[in-house]
C-alpha positions as CSV (number, residue, x, y, z in Angstrom):
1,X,0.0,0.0,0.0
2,X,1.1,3.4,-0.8
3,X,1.0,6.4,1.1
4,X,3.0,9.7,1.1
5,X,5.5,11.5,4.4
6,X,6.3,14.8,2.7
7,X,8.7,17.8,4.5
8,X,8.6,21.2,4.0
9,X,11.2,23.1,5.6
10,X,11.9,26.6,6.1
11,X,15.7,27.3,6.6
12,X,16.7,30.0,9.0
13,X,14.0,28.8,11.6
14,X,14.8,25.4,10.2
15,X,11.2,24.5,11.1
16,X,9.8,21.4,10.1
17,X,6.2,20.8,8.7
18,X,4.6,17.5,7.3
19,X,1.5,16.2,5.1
20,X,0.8,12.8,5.2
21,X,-1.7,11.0,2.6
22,X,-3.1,7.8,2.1
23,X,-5.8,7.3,-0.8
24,X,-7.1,10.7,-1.4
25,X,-7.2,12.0,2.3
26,X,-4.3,14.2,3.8
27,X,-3.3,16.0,7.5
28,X,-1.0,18.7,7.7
29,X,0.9,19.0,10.8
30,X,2.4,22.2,12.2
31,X,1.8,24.6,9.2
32,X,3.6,27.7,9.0
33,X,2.1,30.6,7.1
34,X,3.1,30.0,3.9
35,X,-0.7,28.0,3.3
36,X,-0.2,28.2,-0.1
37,X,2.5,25.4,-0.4
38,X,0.0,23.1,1.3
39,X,-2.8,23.7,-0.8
40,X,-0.9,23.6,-4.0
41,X,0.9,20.3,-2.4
42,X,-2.8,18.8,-2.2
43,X,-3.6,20.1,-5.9
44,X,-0.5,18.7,-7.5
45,X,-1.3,15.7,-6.0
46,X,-4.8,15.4,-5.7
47,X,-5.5,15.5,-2.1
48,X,-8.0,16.6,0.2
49,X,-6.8,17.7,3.3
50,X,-9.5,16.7,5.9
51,X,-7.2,17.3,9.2
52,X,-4.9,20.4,10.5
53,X,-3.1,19.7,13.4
54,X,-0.1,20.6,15.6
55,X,2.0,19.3,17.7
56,X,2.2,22.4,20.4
57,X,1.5,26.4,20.8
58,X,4.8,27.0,18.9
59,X,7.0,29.6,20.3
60,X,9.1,30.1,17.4
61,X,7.0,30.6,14.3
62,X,3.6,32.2,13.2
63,X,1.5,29.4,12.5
64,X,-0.6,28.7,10.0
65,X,-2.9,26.0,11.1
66,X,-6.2,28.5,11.7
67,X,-5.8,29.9,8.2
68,X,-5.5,26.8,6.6
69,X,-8.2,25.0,7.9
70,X,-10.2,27.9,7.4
71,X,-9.3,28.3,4.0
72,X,-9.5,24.4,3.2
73,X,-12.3,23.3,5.4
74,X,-10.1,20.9,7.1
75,X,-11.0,19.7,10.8
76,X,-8.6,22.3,12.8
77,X,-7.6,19.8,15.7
78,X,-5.4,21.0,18.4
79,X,-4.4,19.3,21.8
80,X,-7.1,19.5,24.3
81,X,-3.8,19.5,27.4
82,X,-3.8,23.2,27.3
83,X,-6.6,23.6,29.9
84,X,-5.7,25.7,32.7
85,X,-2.6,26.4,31.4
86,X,-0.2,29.9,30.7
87,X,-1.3,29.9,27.1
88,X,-4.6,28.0,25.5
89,X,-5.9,27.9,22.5
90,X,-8.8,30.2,21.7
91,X,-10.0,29.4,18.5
92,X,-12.7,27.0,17.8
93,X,-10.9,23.4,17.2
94,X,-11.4,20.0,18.1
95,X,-9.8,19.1,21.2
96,X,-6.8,16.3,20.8
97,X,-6.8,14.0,24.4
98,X,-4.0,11.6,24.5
99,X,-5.2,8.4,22.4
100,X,-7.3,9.9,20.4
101,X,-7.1,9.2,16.8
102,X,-7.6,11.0,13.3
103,X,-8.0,8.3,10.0
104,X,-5.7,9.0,7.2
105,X,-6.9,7.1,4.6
106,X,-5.4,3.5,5.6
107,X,-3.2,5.0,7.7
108,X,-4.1,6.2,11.5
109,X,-2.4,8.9,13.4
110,X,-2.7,8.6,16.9
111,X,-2.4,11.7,19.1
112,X,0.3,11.1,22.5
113,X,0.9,13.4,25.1
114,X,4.6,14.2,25.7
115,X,4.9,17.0,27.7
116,X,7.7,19.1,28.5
117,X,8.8,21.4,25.7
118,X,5.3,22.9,26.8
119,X,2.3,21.7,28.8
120,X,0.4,20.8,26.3
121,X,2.6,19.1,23.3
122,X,1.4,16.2,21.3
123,X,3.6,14.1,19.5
124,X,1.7,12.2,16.6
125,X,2.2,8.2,15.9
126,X,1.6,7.1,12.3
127,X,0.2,3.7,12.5
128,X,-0.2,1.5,9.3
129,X,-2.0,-1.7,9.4
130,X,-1.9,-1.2,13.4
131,X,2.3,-1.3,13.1
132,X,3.9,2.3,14.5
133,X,6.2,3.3,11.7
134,X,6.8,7.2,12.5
135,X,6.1,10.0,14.9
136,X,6.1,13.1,14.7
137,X,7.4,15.0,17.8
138,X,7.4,18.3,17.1
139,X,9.8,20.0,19.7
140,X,9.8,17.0,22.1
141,X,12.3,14.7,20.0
142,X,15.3,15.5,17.6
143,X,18.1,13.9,16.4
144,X,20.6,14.8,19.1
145,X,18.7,16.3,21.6
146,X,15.4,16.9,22.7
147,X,13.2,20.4,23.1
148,X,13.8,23.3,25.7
149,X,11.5,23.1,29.0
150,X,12.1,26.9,29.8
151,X,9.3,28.6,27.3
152,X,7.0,29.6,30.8
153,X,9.7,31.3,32.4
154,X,11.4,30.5,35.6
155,X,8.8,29.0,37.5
156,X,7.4,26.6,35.4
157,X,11.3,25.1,33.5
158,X,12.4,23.1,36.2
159,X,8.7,21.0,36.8
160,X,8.6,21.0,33.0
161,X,12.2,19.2,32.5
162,X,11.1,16.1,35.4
163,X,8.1,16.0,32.4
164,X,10.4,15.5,29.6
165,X,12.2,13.4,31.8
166,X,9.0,11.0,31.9
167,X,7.9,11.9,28.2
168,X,11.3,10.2,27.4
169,X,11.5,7.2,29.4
170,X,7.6,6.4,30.4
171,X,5.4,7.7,27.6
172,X,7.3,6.7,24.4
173,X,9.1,3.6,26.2
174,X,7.3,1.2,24.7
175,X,7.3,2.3,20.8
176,X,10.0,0.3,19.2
177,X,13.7,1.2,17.6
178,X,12.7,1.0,14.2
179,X,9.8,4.0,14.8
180,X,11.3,6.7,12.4
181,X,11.5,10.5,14.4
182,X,10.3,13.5,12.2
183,X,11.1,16.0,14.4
184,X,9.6,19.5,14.4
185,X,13.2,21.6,14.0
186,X,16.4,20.9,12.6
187,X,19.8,22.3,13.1
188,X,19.8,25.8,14.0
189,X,17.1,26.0,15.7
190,X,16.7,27.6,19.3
191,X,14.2,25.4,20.3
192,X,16.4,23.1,21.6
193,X,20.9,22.6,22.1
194,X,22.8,21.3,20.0
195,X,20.2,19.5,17.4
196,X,21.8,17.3,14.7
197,X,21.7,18.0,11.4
198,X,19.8,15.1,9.7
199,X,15.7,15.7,9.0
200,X,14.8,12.6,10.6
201,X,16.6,9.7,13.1
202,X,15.0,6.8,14.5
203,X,14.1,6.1,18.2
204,X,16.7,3.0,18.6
205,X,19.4,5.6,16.7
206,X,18.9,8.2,19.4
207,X,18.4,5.6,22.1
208,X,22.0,4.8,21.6
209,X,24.0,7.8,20.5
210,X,22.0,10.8,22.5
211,X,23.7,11.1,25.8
212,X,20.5,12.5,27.2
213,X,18.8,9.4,26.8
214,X,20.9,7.6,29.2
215,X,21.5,10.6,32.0
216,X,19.5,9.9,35.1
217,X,16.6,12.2,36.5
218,X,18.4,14.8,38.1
219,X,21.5,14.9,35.6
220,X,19.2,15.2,32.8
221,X,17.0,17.9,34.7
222,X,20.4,20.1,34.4
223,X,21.4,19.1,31.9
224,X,18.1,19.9,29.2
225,X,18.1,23.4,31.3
226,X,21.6,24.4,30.0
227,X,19.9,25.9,26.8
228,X,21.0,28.7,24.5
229,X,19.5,32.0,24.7
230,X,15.7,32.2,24.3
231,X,14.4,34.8,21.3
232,X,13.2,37.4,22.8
233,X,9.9,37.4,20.2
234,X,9.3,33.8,21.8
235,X,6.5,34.8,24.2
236,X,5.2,37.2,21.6
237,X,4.7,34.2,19.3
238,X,3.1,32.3,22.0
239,X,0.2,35.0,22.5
240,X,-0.3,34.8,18.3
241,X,-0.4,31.8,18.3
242,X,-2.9,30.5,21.4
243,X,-5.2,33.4,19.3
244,X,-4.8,32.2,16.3
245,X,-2.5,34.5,13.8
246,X,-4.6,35.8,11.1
247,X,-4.4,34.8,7.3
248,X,-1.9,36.3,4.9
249,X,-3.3,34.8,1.7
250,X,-2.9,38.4,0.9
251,X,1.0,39.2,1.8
252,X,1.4,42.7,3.2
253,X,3.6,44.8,2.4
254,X,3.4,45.3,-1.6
255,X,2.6,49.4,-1.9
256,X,5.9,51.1,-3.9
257,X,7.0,53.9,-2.1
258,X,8.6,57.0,-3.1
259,X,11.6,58.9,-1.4
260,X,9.3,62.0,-0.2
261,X,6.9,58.8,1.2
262,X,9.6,56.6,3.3
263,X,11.2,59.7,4.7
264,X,7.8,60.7,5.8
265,X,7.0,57.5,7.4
266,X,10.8,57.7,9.1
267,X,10.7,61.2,10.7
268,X,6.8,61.5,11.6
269,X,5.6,57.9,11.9
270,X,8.7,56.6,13.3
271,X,9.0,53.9,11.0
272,X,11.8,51.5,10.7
273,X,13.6,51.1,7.3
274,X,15.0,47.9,7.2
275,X,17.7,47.7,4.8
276,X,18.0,44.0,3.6
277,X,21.0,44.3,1.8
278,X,24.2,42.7,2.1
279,X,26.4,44.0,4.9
280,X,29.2,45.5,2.3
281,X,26.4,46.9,0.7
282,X,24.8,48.3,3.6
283,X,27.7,49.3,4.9
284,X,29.2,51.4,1.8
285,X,25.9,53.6,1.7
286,X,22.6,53.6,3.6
287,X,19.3,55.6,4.7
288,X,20.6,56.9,8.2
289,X,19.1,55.7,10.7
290,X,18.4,52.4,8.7
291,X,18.6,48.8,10.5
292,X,20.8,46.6,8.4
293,X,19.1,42.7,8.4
294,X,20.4,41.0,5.0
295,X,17.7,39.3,3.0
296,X,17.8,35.7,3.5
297,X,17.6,32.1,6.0
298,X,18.3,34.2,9.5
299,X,15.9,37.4,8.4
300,X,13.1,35.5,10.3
301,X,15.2,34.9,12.9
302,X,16.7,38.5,13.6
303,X,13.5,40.6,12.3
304,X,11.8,38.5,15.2
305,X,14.1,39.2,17.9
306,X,14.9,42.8,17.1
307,X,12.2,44.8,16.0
308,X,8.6,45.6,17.2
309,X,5.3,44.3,15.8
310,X,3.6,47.6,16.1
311,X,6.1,50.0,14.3
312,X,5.6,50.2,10.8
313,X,8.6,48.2,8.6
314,X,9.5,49.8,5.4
315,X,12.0,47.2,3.2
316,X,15.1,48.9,1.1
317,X,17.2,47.3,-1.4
318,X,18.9,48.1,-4.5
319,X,15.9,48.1,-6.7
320,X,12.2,48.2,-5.0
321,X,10.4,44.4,-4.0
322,X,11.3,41.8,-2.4
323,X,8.5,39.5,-2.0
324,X,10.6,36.6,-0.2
325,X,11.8,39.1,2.7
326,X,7.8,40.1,3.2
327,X,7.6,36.3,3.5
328,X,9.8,36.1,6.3
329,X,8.5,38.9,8.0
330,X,4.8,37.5,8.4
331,X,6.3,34.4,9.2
332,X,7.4,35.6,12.9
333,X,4.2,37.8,13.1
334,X,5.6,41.1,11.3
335,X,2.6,42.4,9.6
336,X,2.9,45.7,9.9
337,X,4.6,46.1,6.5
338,X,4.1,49.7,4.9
339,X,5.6,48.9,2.1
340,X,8.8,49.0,0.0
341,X,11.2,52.2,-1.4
342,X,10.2,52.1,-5.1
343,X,13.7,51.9,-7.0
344,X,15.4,51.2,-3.7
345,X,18.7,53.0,-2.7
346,X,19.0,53.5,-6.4
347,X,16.4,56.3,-6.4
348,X,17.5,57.4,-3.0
349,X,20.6,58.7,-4.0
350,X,19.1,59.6,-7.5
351,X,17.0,62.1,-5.3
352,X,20.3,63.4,-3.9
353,X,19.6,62.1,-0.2
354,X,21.7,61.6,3.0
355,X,23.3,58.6,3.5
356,X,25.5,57.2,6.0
357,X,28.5,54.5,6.1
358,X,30.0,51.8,8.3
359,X,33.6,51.4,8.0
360,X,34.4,48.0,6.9
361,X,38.2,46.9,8.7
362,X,39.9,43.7,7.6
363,X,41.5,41.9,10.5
364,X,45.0,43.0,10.0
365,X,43.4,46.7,10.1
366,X,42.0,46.0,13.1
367,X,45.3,44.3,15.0
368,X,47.0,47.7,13.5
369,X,44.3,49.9,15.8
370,X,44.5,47.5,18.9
371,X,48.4,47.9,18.8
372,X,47.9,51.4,18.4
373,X,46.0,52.2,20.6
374,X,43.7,49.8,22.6
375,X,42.0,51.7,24.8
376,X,40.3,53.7,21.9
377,X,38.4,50.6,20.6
378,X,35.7,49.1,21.6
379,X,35.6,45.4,19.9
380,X,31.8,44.4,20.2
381,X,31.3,40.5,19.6
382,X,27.6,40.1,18.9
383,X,28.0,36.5,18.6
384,X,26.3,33.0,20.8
385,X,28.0,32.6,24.0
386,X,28.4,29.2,22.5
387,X,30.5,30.7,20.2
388,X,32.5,32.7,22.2
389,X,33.4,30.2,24.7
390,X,34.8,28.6,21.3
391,X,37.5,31.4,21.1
392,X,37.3,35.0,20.3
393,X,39.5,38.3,20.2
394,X,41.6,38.5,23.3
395,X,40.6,42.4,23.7
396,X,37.0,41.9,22.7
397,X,33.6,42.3,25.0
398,X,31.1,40.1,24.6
399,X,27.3,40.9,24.1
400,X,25.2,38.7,22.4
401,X,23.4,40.3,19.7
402,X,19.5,39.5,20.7
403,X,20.6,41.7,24.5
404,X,22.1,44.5,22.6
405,X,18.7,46.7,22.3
406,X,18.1,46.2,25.8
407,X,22.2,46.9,26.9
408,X,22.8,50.0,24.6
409,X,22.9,51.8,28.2
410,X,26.1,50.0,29.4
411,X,28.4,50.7,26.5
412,X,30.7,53.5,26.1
413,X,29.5,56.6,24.5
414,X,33.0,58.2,23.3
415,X,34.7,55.1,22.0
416,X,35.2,54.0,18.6
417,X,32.9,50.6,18.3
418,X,34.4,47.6,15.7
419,X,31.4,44.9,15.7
420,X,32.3,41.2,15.4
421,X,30.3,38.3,14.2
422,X,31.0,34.8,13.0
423,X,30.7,35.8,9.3
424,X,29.4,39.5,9.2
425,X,25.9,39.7,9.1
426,X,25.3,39.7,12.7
427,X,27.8,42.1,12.9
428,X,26.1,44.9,10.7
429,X,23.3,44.7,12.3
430,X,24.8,45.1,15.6
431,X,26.3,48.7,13.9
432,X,23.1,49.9,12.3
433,X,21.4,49.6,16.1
434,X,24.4,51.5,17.4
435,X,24.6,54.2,14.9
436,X,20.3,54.1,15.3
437,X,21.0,54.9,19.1
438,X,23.4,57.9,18.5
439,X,26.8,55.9,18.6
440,X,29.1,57.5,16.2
441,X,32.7,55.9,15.0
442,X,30.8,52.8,14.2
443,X,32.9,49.8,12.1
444,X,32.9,46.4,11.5
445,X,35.2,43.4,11.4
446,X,34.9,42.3,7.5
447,X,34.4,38.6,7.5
448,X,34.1,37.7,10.9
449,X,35.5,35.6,12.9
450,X,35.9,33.1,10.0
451,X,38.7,35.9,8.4
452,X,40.2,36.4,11.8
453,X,40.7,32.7,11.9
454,X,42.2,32.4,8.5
455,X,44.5,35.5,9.6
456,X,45.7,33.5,12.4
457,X,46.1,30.5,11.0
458,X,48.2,31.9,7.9
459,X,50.6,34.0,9.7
């Protein structure tokens, strides 16, 4: 008998979704968004999707699960463990209990309660001909690790890790080693450590290679709580999402702009023009005041973290559009799209308007100013603590990039500022939020980290 297990990913968040079909009938679990590649999935291969359902109240992402089952007519079915809890769901849905199942054509998903990552997560066993062949664990399982218990804040992370604990060893100990895992994240993500980098494992593969899996209760309660940093746009998405985040069938954001119309918006309505350029771009000529985010996988990621939903977002480039970067926005919940600067920096300084530059140093340019004088820069490492503690300049400061907004108050005011990063991205926009705050004297470290490396290792 055939039936079909198809991923969609969406790199940056590296966020997992799934249809599975079996004559004719199809469920989508966790949708993002994007409903349109569902729906044209179905089309393409004549499909009608009958369920929509997710795992948990994701954290991480706008999801799309309300819109698409709106749009399709699909039974939205979410779990029914959120009662009482920080965040529950508030659309109309069909609650989810532990055991209960939804038909897939042949096939039979089966809804499991594996708390932990939140209160309320549901992983999802695919049963064919009454044989478990996958699940789908959403944030509880990955290859390599498993999900973060701190989501609800202090109070609630140390009684959710003794769940995951049990989730681990009680709830899924009796599903067998050939069980496939199509996890919810891949690597990259920062809803869990150290995640592997293959799309899917298999529950006697992880049952022998993750440490985690053979740590006792209280080793692996410190360990799962020694986490990277949490987005700060994490709780943000939980309120959207316990809602329900609204449709974008319609993406906002499309309205061309002209110069005397962004400048507007910037001085009187306090927008923010996000540049998504290329840092050597960006830093050879911008829009004062301007937040550099390149276009591309981490826009979601950064756009989330570091600006506000409520203030409008006006997108510059070289040209005008960018319908992929609008994409990314609405994916973490950034509607508020005004629009775009018709002709981009092109007609900007075709209208004879300000700009402002970042100094771009090379690393032998910046040993040349720390032997010069040291105490007149400032060397600003933006990047993970995960990544510092792997080596870093010996005269740099360390503040991860997410905290900066929040720690502009702490640094310097009269000192020259070089920002680092692992490749250079990071890195500009850690400059454009300086500059945006008043800073002046602002450069940054071409290349990153990965040309200081190469510096040191060639000399």
């Amino acid at each position: 008998m055939s039936f079909i297990i198809h991923q969609f990913e969406i790199p940056g968040l590296a966020q997992y979704s799934y249809v599975i079909a079996s004559e004719g009938r199809a469920v989508v679990i966790d949708p993002m968004r994007d409903t349109e590649r569902y729906t044209d999935y179905a089309a393409a291969h004549n499909l009608t999707l009958t369920h929509i359902v997710e795992t948990h109240i994701h954290a991480d992402f706008a999801s799309g699960a309300p819109a698409l089952a709106a749009a399709t007519g699909a039974d939205l079915a979410l779990s029914a463990h959120d009662e009482g809890e920080l965040y529950q769901y508030a659309m109309p849905h069909r609650p989810l209990h532990n055991g209960d199942r939804i038909p897939v054509g042949r096939l039979t998903l089966e809804a499991l309660h594996t708390p932990g990552h939140t209160p309320e997560h549901l992983s999802f066993v695919l049963f064919n001909n009454d044989r478990p062949i996958a699940i789908f664990s959403g944030d509880f399982l990955f290859p390599g690790s498993l999900g973060r218990p701190d989501l609800l804040g202090e109070k609630a992370k140390l009684g959710l890790a003794h769940d995951l604990y049990r989730s681990l060893h009680e709830r899924i100990a009796n599903l067998p080693d050939t069980l496939r895992i199509s996890p919810g994240h891949g690597a990259g993500s920062f809803c869990g450590a150290s995640i592997g980098a293959q799309a899917h494992s298999t529950l006697g593969q992880e049952r022998a290679t993750t440490a985690l899996y053979r740590l006792d209760e209280d080793d692996f309660v410190r360990e799962i709580l020694s986490v990277p940093p949490m987005p700060a746009y994490y709780p943000r998405m939980k309120r959207l999402n316990s809602a329900g985040a609204p449709s974008v069938a319609t993406l906002p954001g499309a309205t061309a702009l002209s110069v005397a119309q962004v400048q507007d918006l910037a001085e009187n309505h306090h927008a923010v023009l996000l540049d998504i350029r290329q840092p050597e771009d960006f830093a050879a000529a911008h829009i004062p005041g301007a937040i550099s985010m390149g276009a591309g996988p981490s826009l979601s990621l950064w756009a989330g973290w570091l600006l506000d939903p409520n203030t409008p977002i006006v997108l510059v480039n070289n040209t005008g559009d960018d319908e992929s970067s609008r994409r990314s926005l609405v994916r973490v919940g950034l509607d508020n799209i005004a629009g775009f600067l018709d002709g981009g920096m092109t007609a900007w300084a075709a209208a004879n308007m300000p700009t402002s530059r970042v100094s771009l140093f090379n690393p032998a340019q910046v040993q040349s100013h720390l032997d010069l004088d040291p105490d007149q820069i400032f060397l600003l490492d933006v990047r993970n603590p995960s990544e510092w503690d792997l080596g870093h300049i010996p005269a740099a400061h360390h503040l991860m990039l997410g905290d900066l907004p929040n720690k502009l108050n702490t640094l310097p005011a009269n000192q020259n500022f070089i920002t680092v990063c692992q490749g250079g991205n990071r890195a500009s926009i850690a400059a454009s939020l300086l500059a945006r705050a008043g800073f002046a004297n602002i450069g940054s470290l071409e290349g990153g980290m990965n040309a200081w490396s190469l510096r040191e290792t060639t000399r």
